[in-house]
N, C-alpha and C positions, 0 to 999 in steps of 0.2 A: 421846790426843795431838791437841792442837788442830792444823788444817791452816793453814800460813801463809798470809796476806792475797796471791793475785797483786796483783803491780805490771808492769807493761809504761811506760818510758820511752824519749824520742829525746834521747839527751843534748848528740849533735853528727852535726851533717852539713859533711862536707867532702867537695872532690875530691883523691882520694891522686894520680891521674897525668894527664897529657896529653901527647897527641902530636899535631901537626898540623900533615899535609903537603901543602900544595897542590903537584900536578904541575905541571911543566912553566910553573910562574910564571914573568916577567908573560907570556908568549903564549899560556898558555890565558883570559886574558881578551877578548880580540881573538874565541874561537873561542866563546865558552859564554855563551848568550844566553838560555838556559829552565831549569827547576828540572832538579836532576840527579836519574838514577834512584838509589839504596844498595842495597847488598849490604849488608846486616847481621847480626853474629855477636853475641849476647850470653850471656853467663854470670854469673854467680850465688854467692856465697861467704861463709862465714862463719865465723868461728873465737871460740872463748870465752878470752877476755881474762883473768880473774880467777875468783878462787871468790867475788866478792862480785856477778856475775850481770850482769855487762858481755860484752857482743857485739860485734864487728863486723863489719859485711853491706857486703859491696861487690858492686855490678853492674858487669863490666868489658864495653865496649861498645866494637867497631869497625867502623865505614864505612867502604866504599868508594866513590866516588861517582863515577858516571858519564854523559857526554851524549852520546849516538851513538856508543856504543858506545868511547870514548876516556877512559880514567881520568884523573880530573882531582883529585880529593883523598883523600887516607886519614887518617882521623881515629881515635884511639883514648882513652878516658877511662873512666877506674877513680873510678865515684861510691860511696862508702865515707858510711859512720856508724855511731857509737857508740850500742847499746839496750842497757836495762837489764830483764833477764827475773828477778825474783824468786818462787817459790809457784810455778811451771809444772813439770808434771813431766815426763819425758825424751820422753813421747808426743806430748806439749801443745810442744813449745817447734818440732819440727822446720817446722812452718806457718808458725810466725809471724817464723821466721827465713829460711825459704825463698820465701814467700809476701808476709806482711804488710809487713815492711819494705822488702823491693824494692818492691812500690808505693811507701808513703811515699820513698825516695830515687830513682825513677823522673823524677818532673816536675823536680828536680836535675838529673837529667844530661841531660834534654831540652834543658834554657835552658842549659845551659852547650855543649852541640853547635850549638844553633840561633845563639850568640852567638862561638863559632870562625867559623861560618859564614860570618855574615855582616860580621865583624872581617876575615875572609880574604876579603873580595868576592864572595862566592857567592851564589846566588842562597837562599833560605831554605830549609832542607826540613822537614816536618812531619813527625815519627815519629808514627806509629799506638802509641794505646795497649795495651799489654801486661797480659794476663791471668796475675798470678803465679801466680794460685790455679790454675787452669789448668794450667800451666807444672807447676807443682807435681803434683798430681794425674798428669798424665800421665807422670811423673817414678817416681811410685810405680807407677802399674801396669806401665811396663816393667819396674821391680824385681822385680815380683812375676811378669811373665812371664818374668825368666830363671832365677827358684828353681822354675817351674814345669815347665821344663823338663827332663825325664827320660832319665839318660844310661845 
């Protein structure tokens, strides 16, 4: 039995949600004069579309952002897209769903926060890039530290 050709495609990137709130507008601009610090939570999600080898991976991402210690906006966006994983087998696909495509839709949801930003008069902030693989990996060995563990 011949093994089929992997295909790995990005068929669509979109943003499924946005929320954005600037606190206490317009007299937090009077007050907020330096880049804000962020709390930031992100998560990771994927679910199979079809049996003809469609995905969708969304990174849902929220900031909170703050200057001397005073909340000043809470931002939340669901950067989503559509990959086509064909010939990968159930071992092969959990990487490149958990890993690979959150990078590729990462610098997405970067310029779409960075462009809330500065749309809502803030000063700009630069997210640090994120290691999925990383992310990933360290994902699995907590998996595997709690089958390790013996009750």
């Amino acid at each position: 039995m011949e093994t089929p050709q992997k295909q790995f495609n990005v068929e669509r990137v979109y943003v499924k949600k946005v929320s954005f709130d600037p606190i206490n507008a317009p007299g937090v601009f009077k007050e907020q004069m330096k880049s804000p610090e962020a709390k930031i939570e992100i998560k990771v999600s994927s679910n199979k579309l079809d049996e003809e080898g469609y995905y969708e991976v969304m990174i849902a991402m929220t900031l909170n952002g703050k200057v001397a210690e005073k909340e000043i906006f809470n931002i939340t966006v669901e950067q989503a897209g559509i990959f086509k994983l064909l010939g990968f087998t159930d071992a092969e696909r959990p990487p490149i769903l958990e890993a690979l495509c959150p990078s590729i839709l990462y610098p997405y949801l970067c310029h779409v926060i960075s462009n809330l930003l500065v749309l809502g008069s803030f000063m700009p902030l630069h997210l640090q890039p994120i290691n999925f693989d990383a992310l990933y990996q360290q994902k699995l060995a907590q998996a595997k530290e709690k089958t390790d563990i013996v009750v």
